[in-house]
Backbone bond lengths (Angstrom), bond angles and torsions (degrees), N, CA, C in turn:
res aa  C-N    CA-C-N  psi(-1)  N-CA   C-N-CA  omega(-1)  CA-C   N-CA-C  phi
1 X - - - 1.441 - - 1.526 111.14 -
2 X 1.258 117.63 -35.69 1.669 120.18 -178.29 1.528 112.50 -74.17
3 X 1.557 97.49 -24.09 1.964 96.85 -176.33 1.763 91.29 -76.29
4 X 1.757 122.05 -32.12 1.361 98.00 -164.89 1.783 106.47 -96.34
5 X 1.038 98.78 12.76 2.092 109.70 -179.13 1.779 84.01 -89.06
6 X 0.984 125.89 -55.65 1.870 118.93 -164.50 1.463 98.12 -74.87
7 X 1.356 128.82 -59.59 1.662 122.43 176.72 1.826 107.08 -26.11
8 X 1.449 89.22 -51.80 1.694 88.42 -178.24 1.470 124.37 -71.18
9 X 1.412 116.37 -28.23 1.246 128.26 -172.62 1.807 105.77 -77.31
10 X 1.409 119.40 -27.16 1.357 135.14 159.21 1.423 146.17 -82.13
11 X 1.760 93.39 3.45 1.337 107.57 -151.80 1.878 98.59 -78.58
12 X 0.991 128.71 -15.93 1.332 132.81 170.60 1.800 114.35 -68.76
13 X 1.006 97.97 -13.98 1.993 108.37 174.57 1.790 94.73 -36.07
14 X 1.521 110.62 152.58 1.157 99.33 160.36 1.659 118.15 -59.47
15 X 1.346 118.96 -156.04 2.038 125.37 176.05 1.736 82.85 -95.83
16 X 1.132 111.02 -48.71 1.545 132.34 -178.89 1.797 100.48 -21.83
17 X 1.234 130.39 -49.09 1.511 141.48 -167.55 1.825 86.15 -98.78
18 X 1.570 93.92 153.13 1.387 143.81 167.21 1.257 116.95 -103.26
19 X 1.583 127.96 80.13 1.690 131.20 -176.79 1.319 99.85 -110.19
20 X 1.711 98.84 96.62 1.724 78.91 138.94 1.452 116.94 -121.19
21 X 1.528 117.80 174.77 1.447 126.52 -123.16 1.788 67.42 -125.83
22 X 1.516 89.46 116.96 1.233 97.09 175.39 1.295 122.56 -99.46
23 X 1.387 142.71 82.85 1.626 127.27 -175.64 1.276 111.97 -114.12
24 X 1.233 130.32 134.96 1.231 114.62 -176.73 1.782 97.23 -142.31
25 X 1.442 112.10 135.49 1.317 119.66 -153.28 1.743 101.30 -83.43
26 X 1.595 127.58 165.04 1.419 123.68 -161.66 1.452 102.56 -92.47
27 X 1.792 125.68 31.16 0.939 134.76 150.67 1.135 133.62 -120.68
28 X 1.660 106.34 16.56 1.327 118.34 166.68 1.817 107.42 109.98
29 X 1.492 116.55 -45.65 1.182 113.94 -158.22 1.390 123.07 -72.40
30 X 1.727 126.56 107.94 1.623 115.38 163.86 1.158 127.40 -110.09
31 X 1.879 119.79 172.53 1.207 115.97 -162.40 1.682 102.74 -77.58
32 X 1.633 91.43 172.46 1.757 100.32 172.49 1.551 121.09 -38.23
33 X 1.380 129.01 -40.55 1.335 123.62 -148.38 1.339 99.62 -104.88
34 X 1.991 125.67 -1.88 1.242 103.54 155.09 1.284 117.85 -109.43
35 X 1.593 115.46 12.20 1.559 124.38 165.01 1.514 112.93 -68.72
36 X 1.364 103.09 -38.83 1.425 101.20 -179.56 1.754 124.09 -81.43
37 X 1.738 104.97 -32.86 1.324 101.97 147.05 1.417 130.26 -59.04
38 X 1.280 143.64 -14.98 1.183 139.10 161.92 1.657 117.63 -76.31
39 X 1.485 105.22 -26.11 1.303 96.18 179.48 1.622 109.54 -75.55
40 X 1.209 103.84 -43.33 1.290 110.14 -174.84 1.697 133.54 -70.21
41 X 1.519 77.58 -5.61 2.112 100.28 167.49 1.474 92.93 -98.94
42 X 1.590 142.57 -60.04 1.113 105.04 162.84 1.400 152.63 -50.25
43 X 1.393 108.15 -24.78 1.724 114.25 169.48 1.552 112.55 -55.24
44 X 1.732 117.20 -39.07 1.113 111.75 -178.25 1.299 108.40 -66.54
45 X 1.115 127.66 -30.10 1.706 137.84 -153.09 1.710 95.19 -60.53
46 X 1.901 93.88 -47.87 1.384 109.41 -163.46 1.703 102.39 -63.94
47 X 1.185 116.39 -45.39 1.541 126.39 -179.91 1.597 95.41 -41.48
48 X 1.247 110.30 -57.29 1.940 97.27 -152.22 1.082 101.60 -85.90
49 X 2.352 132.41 -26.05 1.187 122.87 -171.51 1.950 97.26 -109.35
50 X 0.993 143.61 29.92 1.193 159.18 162.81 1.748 107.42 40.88
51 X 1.668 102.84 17.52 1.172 91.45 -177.49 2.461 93.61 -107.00
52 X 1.575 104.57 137.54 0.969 106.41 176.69 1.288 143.81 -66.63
53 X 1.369 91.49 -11.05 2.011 133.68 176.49 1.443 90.31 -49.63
54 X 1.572 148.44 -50.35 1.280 127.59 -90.86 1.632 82.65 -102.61
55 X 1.484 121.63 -31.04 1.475 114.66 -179.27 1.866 111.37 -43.30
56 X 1.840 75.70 -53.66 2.001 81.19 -170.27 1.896 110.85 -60.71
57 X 1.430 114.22 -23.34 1.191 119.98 -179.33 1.668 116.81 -60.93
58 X 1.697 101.81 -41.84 1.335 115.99 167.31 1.124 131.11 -53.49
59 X 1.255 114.41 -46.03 1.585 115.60 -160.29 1.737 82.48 -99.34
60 X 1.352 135.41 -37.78 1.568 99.85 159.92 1.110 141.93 -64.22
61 X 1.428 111.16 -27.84 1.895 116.38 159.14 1.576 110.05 -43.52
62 X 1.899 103.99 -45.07 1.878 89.28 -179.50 1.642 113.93 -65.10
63 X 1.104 130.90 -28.61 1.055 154.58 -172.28 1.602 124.75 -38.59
64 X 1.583 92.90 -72.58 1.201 136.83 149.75 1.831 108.45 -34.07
65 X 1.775 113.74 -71.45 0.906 125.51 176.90 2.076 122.53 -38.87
66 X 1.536 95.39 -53.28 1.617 105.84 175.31 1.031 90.75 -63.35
67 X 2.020 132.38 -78.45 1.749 119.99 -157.70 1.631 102.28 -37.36
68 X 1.348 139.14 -32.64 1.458 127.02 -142.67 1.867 80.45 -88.24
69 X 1.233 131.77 -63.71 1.597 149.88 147.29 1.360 103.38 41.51
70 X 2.054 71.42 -91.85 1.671 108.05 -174.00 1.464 120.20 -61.80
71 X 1.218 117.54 -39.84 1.464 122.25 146.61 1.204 129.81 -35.65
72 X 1.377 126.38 -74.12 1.572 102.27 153.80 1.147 144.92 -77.36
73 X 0.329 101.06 35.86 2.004 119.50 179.79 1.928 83.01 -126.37
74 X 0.904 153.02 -62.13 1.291 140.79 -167.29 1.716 108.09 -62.65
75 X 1.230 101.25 -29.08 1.687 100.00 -163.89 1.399 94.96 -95.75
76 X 1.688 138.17 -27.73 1.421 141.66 148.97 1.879 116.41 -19.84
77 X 1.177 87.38 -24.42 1.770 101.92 -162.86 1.498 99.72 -71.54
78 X 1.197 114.05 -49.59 1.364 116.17 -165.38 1.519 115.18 -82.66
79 X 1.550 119.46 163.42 1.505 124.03 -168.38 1.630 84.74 -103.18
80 X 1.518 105.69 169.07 1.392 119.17 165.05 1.695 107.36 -110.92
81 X 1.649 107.54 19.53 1.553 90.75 -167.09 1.513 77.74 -142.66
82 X 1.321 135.24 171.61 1.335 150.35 -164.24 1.680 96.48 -119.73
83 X 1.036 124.21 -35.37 1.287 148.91 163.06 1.769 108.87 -24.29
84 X 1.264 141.06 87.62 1.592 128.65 175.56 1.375 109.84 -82.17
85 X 1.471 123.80 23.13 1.421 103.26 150.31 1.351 110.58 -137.64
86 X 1.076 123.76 50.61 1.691 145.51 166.52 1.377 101.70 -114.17
């Protein structure tokens, strides 16, 4: 629902731009059309650095990116004071 709330919120872009609507949920899972944009930013990756890794490198860099996320946003949770009205 968030990849098709930003498509809409962008939909005035010129044709000229390439949007895709990137959302990806804090359990990792996204839709088809930014799986396939990721593959296809890694394929290029692979074109200019000739190593074939670079897809699998990608989608673990995003990976990486959410655990780091969810992590803060998990550690946000907690107070540093015992105190409930601080």
């Amino acid at each position: 629902m968030a990849a098709t709330r930003k498509c809409q919120k962008y939909s005035e872009l010129s044709t000229a731009y390439l949007f895709p609507a990137i959302a990806v949920e804090t359990l990792g899972p996204m839709n088809d059309s930014e799986y396939e944009f990721f593959e296809i930013l890694g394929r290029k990756i692979t074109d200019m650095s000739g190593d074939r890794r670079e897809v699998s490198f990608l989608f673990q860099r995003l990976s990486v990116i959410i655990q780091r996320f969810n992590a803060a946003l998990f550690r946000d949770t907690f107070t540093l004071y015992d105190d409930p009205d601080l």
